[in-house]
C-alpha positions as CSV (number, residue, x, y, z in Angstrom):
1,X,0.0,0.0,0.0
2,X,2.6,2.4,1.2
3,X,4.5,2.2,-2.6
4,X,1.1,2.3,-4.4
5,X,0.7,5.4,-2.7
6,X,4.1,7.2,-3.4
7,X,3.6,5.6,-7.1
8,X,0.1,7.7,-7.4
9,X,1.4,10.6,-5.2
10,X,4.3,11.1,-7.8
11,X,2.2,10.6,-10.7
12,X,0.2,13.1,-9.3
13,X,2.9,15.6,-8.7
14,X,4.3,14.9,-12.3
15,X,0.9,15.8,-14.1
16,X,0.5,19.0,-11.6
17,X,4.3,20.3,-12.7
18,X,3.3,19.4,-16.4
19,X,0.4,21.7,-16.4
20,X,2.4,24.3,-14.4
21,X,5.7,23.9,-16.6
22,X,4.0,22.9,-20.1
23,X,2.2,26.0,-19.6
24,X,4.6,27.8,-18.8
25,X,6.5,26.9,-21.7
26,X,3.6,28.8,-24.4
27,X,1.8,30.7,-22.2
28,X,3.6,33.8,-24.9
29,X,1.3,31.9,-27.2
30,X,-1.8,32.0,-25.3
31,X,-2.0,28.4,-24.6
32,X,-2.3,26.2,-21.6
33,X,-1.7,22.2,-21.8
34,X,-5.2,21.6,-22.0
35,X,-5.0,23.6,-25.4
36,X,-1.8,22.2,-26.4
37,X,-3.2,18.9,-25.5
38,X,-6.4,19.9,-27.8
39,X,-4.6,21.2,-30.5
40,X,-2.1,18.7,-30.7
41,X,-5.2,15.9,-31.0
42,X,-6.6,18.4,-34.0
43,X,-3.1,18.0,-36.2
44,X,-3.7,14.6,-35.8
45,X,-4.0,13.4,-40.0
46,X,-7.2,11.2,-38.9
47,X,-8.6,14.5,-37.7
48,X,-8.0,16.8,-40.5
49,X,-11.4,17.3,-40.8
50,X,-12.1,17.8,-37.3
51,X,-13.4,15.7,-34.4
52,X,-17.0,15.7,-32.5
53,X,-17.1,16.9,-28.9
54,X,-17.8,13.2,-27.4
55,X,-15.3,12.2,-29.7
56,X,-12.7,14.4,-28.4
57,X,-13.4,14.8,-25.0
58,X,-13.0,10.8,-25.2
59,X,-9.7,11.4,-26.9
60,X,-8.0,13.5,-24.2
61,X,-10.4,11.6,-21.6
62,X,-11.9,14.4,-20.2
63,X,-15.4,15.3,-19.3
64,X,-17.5,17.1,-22.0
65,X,-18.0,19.7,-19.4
66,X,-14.4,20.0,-18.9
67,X,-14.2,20.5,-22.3
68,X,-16.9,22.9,-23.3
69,X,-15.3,25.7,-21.6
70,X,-12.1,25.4,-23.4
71,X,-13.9,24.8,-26.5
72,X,-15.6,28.4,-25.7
73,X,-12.0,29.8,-24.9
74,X,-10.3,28.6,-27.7
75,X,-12.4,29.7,-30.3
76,X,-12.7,32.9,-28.6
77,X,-9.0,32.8,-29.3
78,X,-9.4,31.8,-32.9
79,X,-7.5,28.6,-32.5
80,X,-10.7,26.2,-33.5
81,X,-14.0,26.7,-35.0
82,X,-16.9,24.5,-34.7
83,X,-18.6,23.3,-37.8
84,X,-21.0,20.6,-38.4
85,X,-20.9,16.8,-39.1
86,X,-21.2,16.7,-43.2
87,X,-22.5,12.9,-42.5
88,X,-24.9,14.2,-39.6
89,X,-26.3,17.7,-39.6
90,X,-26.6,17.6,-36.2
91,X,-23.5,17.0,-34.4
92,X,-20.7,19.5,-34.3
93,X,-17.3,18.8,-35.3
94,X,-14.3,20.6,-33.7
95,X,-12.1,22.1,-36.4
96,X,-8.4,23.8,-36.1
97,X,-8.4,26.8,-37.8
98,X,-5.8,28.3,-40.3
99,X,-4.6,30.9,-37.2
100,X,-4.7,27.7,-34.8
101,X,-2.3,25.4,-37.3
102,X,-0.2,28.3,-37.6
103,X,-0.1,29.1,-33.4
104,X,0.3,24.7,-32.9
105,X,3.3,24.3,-36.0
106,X,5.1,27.2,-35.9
107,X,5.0,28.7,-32.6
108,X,4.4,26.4,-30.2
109,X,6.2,23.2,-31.7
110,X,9.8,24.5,-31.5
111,X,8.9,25.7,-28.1
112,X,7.2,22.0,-26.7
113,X,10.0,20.1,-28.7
114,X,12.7,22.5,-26.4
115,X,10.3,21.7,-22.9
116,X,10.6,17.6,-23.7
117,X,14.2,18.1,-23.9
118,X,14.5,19.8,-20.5
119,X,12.2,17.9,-18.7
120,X,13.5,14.3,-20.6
121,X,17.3,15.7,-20.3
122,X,18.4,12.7,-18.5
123,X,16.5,10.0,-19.6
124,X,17.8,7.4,-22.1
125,X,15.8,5.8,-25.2
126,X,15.3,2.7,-22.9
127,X,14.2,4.7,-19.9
128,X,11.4,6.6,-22.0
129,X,10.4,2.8,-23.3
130,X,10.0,1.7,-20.0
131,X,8.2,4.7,-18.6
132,X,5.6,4.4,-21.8
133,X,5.2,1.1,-21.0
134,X,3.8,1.7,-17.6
135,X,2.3,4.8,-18.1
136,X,0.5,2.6,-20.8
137,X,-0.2,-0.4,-18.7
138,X,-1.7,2.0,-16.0
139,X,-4.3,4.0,-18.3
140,X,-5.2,0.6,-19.7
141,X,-5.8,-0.4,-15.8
142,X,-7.8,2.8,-15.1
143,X,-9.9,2.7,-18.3
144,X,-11.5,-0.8,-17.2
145,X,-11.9,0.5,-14.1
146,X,-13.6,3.7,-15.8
147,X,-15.8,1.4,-18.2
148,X,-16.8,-0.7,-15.6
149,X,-18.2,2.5,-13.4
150,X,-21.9,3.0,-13.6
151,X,-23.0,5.8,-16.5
152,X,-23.4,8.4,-14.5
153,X,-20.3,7.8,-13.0
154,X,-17.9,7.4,-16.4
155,X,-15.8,10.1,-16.4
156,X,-15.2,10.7,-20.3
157,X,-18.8,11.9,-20.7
């Protein structure tokens, strides 16, 4: 129990210094790593022509609430633009606009490519394996966890 703890404890720690630091690293941008995080999903080739809300906040496995805010932000910001679903009229795609490619390839990239080389400074090809690895192993433990929660309770929507 007592290493499960520090194991969680540390993971928290890292993901509170990652918002703190990643921000920190294009806040002269205007972005946090929540929009890093949604813009980098956007540039993603399989979601050239943008993503649907469930289908995003799934992605970065976050609530829709969570999400609608900085949905609401970021298009504020010109970074995305909603549109609609060509194959249903209904549901409203998420689409990175020409000002938020620009922001995510040419500003922010050199500037997220020089924060992974701080913060992985001292870590060897093998020792970001391994750290995948687990980090993997552990979201694929929390996901059944997550799937197995009652509705209300499922955290992704």
């Amino acid at each position: 129990m007592e290493m499960a703890n520090r194991i969680f404890f540390k993971l928290y720690q890292c993901a509170n210094m990652l918002h703190k630091t990643g921000s920190r690293a294009v806040q002269s941008e205007g972005l946090t790593t929540q929009q890093w995080a949604v813009l980098g999903a956007l540039s993603r080739p399989e979601a050239a022509q943008g993503m649907g809300v469930g289908e995003l906040a799934r992605y970065l496995m976050v609530s829709r609430q969570n999400l609608s805010g900085l949905i609401t932000r970021m298009a504020r910001d010109g970074h995305i633009e909603m549109g609609t679903d060509g194959r249903d009229r209904r549901s409203r795609l998420v689409v990175m606009t020409e000002s938020g490619r620009h922001v995510w390839l040419d500003l922010a990239q050199p500037k997220i490519k020089a924060y992974y080389e701080q913060v992985l400074q001292d870590f060897s090809m093998g020792d970001m394996a391994h750290t995948l690895h687990y980090f993997l192993k552990l979201l694929d433990n929390m996901e059944k966890i997550d799937h197995s929660a009652p509705e209300e309770e499922s955290a992704p929507d």
